[in-house]
C-alpha positions in Angstrom: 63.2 -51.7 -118.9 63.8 -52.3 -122.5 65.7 -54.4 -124.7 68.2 -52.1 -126.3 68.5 -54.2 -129.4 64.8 -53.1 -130.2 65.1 -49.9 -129.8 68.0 -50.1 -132.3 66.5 -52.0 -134.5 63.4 -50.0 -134.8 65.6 -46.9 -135.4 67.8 -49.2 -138.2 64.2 -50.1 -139.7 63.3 -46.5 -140.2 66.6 -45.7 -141.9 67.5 -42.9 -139.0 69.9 -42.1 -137.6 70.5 -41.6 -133.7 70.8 -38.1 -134.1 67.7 -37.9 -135.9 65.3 -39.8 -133.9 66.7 -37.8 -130.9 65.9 -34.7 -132.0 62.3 -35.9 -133.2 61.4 -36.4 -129.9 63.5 -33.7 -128.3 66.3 -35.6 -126.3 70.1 -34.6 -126.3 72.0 -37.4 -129.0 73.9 -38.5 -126.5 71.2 -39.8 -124.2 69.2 -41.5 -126.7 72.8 -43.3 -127.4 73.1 -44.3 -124.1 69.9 -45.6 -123.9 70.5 -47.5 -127.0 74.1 -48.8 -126.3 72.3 -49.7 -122.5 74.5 -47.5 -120.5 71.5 -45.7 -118.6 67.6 -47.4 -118.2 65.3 -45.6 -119.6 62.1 -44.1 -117.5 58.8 -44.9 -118.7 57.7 -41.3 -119.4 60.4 -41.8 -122.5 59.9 -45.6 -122.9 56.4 -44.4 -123.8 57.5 -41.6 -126.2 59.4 -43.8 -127.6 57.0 -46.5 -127.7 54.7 -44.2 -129.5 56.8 -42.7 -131.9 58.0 -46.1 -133.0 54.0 -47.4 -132.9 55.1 -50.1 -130.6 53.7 -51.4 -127.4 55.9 -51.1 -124.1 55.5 -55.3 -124.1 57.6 -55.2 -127.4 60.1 -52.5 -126.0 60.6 -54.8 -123.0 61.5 -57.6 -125.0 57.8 -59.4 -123.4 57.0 -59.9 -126.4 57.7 -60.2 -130.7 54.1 -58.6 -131.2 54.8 -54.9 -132.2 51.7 -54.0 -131.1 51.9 -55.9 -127.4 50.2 -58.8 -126.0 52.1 -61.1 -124.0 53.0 -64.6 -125.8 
């Protein structure tokens, strides 16, 4: 579902580390890594946590768009 390098980027933008961001939103480091690296999908119940704590739309997490804030271009 998502582009990994967004999610990685986002986290790189907010100067946090995996570790952090995981326990922010109260995932095990190691699956927030494998989401990130792109060794497991993520489902949209956490795309959509993520989405939110990262105030980006699912469109940009998907890579369906640049627009952080969604609308398909």
């Amino acid at each position: 579902m998502q582009d990994i390098n967004r999610i990685r980027d986002l986290r790189e933008d907010s100067d946090k580390t995996q570790a952090q961001v995981a326990k922010e939103l109260g995932y095990q480091t190691t699956t927030y890594a494998r989401w990130e690296q792109g060794y497991h999908d993520i489902k949209l119940k956490d795309a959509l946590n993520i989405a939110q704590y990262y105030n980006v739309s699912l469109d940009y997490l998907a890579g369906r768009t640049n627009n952080k804030k969604g609308g398909i271009k």
